[in-house]
KOLGU-4560 file (N, C-alpha, C; in nm, 3 decimals, padded with zeros to 5 digits):
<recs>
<n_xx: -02.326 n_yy: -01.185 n_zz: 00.673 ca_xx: -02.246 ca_yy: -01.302 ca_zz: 00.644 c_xx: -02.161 c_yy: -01.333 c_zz: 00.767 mol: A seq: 1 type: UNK>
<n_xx: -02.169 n_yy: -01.487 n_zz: 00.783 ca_xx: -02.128 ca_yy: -01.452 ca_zz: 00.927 c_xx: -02.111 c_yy: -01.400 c_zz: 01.054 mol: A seq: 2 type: UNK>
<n_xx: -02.250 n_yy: -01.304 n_zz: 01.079 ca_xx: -02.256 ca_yy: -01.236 ca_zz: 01.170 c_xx: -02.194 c_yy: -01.123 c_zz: 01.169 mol: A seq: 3 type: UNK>
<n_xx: -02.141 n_yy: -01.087 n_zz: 01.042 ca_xx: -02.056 ca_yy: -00.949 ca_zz: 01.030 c_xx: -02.131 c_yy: -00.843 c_zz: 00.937 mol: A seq: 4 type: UNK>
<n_xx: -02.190 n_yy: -00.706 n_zz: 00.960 ca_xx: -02.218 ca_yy: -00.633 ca_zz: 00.905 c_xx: -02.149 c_yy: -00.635 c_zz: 00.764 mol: A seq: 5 type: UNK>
<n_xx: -02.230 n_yy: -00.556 n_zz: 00.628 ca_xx: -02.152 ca_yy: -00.480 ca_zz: 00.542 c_xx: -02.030 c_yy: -00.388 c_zz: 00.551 mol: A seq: 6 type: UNK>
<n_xx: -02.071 n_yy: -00.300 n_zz: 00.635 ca_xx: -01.965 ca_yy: -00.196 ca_zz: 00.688 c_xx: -01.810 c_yy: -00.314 c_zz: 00.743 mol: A seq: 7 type: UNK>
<n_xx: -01.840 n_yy: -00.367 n_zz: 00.815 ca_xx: -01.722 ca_yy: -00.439 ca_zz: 00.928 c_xx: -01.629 c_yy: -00.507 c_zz: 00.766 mol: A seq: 8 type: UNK>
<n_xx: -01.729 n_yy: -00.557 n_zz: 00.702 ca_xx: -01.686 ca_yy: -00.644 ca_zz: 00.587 c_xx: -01.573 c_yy: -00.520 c_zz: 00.504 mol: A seq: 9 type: UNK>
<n_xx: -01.641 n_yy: -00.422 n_zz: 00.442 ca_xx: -01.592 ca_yy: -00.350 ca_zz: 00.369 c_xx: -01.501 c_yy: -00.269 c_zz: 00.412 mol: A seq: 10 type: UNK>
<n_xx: -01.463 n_yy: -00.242 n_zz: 00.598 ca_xx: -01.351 ca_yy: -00.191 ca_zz: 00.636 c_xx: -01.226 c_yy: -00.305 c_zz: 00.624 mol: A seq: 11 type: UNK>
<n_xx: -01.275 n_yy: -00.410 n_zz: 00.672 ca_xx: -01.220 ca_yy: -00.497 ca_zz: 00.656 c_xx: -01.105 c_yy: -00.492 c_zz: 00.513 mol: A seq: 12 type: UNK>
<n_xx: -01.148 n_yy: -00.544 n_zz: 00.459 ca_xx: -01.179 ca_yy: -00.546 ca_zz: 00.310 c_xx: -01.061 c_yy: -00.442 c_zz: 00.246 mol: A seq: 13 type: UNK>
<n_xx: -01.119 n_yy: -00.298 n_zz: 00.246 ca_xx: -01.011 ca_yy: -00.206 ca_zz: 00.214 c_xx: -00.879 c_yy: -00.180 c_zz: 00.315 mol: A seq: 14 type: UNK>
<n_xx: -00.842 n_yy: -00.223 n_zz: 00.426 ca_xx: -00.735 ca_yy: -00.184 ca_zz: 00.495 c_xx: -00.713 c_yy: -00.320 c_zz: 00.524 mol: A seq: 15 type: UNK>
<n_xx: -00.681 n_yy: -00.412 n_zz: 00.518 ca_xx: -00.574 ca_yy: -00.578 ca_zz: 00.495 c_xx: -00.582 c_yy: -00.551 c_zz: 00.386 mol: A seq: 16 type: UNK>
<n_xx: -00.699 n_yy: -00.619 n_zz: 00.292 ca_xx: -00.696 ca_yy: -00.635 ca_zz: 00.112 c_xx: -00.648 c_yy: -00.531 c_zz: 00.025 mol: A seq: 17 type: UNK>
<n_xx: -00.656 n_yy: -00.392 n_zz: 00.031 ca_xx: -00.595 ca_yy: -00.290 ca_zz: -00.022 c_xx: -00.447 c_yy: -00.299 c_zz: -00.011 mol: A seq: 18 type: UNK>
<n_xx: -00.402 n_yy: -00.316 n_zz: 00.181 ca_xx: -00.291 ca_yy: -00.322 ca_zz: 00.231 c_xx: -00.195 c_yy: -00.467 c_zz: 00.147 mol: A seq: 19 type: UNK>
<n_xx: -00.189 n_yy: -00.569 n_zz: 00.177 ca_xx: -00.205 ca_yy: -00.677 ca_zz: 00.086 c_xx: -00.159 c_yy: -00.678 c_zz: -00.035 mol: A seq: 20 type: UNK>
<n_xx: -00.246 n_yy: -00.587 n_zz: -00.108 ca_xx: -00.223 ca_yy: -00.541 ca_zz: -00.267 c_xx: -00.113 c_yy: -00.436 c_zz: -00.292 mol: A seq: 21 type: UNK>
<n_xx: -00.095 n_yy: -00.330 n_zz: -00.197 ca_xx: -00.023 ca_yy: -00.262 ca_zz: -00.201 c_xx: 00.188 c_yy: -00.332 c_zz: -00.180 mol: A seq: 22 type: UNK>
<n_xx: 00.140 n_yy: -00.414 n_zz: -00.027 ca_xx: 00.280 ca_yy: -00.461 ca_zz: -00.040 c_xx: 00.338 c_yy: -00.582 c_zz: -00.171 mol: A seq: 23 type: UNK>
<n_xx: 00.189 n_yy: -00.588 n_zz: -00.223 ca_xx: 00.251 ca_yy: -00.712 ca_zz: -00.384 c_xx: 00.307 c_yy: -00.623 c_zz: -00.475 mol: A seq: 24 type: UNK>
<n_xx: 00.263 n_yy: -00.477 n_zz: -00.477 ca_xx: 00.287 ca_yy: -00.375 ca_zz: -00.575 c_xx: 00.445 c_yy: -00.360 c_zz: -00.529 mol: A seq: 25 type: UNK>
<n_xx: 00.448 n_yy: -00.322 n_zz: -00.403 ca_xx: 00.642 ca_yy: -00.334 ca_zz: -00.379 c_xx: 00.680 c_yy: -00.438 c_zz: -00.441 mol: A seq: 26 type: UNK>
<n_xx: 00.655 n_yy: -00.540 n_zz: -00.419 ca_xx: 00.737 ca_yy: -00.664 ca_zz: -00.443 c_xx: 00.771 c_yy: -00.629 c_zz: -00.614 mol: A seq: 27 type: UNK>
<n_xx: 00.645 n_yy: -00.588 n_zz: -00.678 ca_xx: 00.651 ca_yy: -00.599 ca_zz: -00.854 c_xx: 00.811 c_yy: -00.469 c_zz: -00.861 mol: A seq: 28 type: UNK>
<n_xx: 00.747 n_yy: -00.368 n_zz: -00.785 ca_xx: 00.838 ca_yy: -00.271 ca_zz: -00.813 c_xx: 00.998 c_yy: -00.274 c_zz: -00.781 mol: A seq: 29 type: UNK>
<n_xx: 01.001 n_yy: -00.373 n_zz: -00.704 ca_xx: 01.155 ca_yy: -00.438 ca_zz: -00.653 c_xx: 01.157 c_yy: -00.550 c_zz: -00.726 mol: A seq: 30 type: UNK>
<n_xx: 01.074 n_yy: -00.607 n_zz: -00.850 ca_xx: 01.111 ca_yy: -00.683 ca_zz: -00.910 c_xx: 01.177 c_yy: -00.661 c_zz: -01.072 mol: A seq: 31 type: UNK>
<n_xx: 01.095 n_yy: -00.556 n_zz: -01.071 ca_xx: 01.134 ca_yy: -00.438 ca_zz: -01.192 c_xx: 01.275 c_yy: -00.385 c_zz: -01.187 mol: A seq: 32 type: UNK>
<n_xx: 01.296 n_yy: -00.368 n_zz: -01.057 ca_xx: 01.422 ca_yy: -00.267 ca_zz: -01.077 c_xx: 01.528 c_yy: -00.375 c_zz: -01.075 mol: A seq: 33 type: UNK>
<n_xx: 01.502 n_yy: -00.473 n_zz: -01.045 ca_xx: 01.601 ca_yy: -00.579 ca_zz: -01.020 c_xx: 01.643 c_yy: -00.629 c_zz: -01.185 mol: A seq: 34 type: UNK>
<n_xx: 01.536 n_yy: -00.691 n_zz: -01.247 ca_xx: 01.524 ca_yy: -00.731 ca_zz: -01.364 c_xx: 01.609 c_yy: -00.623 c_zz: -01.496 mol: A seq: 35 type: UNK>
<n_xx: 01.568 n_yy: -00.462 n_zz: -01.439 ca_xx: 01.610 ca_yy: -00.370 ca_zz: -01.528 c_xx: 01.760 c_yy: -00.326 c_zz: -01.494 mol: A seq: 36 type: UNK>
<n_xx: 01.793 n_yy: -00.427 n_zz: -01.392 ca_xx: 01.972 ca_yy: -00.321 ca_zz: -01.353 c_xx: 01.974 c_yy: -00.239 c_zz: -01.313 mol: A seq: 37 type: UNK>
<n_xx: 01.873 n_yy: -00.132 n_zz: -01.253 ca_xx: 01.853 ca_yy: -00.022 ca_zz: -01.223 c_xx: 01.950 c_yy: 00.086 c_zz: -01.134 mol: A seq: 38 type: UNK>
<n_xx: 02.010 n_yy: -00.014 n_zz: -01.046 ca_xx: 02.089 ca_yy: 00.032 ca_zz: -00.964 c_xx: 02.032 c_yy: 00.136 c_zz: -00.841 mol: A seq: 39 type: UNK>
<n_xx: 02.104 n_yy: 00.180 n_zz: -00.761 ca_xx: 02.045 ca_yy: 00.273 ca_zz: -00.665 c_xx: 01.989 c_yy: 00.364 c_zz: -00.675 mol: A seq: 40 type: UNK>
<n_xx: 02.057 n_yy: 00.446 n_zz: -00.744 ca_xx: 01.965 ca_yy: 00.573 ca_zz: -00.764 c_xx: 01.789 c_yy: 00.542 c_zz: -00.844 mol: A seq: 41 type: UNK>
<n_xx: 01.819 n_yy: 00.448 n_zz: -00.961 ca_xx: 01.724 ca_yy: 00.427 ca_zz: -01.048 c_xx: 01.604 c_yy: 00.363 c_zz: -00.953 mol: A seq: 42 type: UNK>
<n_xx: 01.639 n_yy: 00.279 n_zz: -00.862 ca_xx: 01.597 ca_yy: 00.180 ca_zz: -00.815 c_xx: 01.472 c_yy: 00.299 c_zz: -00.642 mol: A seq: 43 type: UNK>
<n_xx: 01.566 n_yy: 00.382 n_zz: -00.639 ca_xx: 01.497 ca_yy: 00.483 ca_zz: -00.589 c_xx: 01.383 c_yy: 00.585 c_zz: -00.647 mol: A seq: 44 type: UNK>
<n_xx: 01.430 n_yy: 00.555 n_zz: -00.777 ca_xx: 01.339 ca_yy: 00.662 ca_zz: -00.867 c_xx: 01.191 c_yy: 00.589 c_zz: -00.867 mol: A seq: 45 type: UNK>
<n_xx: 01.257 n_yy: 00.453 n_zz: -00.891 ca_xx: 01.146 ca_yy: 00.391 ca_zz: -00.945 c_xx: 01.017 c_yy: 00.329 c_zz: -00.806 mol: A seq: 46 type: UNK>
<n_xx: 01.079 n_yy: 00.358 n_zz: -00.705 ca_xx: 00.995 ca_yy: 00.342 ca_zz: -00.554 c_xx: 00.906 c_yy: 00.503 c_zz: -00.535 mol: A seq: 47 type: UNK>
<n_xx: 01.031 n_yy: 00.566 n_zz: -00.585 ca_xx: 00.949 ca_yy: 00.728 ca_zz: -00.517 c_xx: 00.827 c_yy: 00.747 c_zz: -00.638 mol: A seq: 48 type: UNK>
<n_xx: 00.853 n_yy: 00.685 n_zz: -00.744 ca_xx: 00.762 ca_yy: 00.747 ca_zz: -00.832 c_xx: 00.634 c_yy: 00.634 c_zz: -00.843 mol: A seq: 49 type: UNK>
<n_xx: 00.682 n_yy: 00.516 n_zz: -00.833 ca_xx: 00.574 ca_yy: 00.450 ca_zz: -00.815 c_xx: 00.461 c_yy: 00.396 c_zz: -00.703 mol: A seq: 50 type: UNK>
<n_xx: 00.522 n_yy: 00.396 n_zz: -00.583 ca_xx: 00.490 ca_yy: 00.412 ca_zz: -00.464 c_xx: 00.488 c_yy: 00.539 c_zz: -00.381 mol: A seq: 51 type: UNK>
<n_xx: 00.436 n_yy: 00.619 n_zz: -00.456 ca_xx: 00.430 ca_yy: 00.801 ca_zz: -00.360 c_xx: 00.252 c_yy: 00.801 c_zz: -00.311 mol: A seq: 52 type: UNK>
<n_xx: 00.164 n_yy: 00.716 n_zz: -00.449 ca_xx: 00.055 ca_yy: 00.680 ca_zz: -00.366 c_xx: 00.011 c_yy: 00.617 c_zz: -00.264 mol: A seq: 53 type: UNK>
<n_xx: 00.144 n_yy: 00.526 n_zz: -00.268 ca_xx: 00.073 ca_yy: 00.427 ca_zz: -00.094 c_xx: 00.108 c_yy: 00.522 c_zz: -00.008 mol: A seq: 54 type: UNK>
<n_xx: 00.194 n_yy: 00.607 n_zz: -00.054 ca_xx: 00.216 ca_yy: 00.665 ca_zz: 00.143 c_xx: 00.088 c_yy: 00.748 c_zz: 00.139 mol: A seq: 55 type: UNK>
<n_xx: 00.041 n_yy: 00.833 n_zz: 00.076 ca_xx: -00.114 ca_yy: 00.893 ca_zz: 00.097 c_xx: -00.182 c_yy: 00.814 c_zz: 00.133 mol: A seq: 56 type: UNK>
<n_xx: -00.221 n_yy: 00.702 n_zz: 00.073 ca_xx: -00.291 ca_yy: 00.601 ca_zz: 00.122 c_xx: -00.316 c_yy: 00.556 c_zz: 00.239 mol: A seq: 57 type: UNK>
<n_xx: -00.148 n_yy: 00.491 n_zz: 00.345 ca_xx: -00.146 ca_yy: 00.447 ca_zz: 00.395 c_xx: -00.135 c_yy: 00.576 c_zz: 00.554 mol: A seq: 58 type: UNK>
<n_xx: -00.104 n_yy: 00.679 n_zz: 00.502 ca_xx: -00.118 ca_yy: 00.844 ca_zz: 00.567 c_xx: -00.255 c_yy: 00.879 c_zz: 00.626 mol: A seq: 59 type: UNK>
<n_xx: -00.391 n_yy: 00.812 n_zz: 00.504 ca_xx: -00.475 ca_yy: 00.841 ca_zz: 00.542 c_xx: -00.546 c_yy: 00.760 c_zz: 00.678 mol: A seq: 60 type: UNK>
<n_xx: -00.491 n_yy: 00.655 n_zz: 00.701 ca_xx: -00.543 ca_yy: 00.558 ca_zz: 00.753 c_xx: -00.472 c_yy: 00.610 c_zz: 00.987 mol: A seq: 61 type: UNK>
<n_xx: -00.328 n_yy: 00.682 n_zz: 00.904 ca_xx: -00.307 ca_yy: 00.751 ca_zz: 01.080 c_xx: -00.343 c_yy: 00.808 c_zz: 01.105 mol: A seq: 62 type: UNK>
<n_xx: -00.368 n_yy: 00.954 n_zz: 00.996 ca_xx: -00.440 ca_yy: 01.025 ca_zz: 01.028 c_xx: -00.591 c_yy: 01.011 c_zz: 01.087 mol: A seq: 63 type: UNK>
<n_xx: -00.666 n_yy: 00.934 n_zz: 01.012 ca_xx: -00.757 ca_yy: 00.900 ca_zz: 01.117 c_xx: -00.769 c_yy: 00.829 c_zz: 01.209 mol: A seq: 64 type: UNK>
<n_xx: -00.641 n_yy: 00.739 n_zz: 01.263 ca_xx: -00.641 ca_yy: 00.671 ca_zz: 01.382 c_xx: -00.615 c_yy: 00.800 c_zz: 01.481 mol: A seq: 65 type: UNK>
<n_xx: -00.500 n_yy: 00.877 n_zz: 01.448 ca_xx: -00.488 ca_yy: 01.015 ca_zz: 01.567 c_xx: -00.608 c_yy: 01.095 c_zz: 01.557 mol: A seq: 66 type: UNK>
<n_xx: -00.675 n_yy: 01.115 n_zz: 01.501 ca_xx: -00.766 ca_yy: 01.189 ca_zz: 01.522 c_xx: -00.890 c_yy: 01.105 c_zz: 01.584 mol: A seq: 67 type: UNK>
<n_xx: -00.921 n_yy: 00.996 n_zz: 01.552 ca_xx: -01.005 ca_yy: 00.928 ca_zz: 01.645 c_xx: -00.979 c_yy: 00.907 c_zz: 01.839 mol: A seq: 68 type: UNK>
<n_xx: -00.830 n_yy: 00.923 n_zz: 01.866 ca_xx: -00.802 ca_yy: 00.940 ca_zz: 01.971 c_xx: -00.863 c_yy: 01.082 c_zz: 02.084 mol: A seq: 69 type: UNK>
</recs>
């Protein structure tokens, strides 16, 4: 499609579009805590516990940039 492999497409694809999805998931989760009063601490709880997967996620993606170096 367009002169672009499957592969190019589907890296593509998962690291913007994943990425993308992930920073809408902040937004929900800073919309939550806002809506609920949460306050600081809560408002922390509710980042560390709901967002502890993007940092793996987004962990996996340096890790293989440093190691491709």
């Amino acid at each position: 499609m367009f002169g672009y492999t499957e592969e190019q497409i589907a890296a593509f694809g998962l690291s913007f579009g994943v990425g993308a999805f992930m920073l809408y998931m902040l937004f929900i989760i800073a919309h939550l805590a806002w809506e609920s009063k949460a306050g600081r601490f809560g408002t922390f709880v509710l980042f560390l516990g709901l967002a502890f997967g993007m940092v793996g996620f987004a962990a996996k993606f340096v890790i293989q940039w440093v190691l491709e170096k």
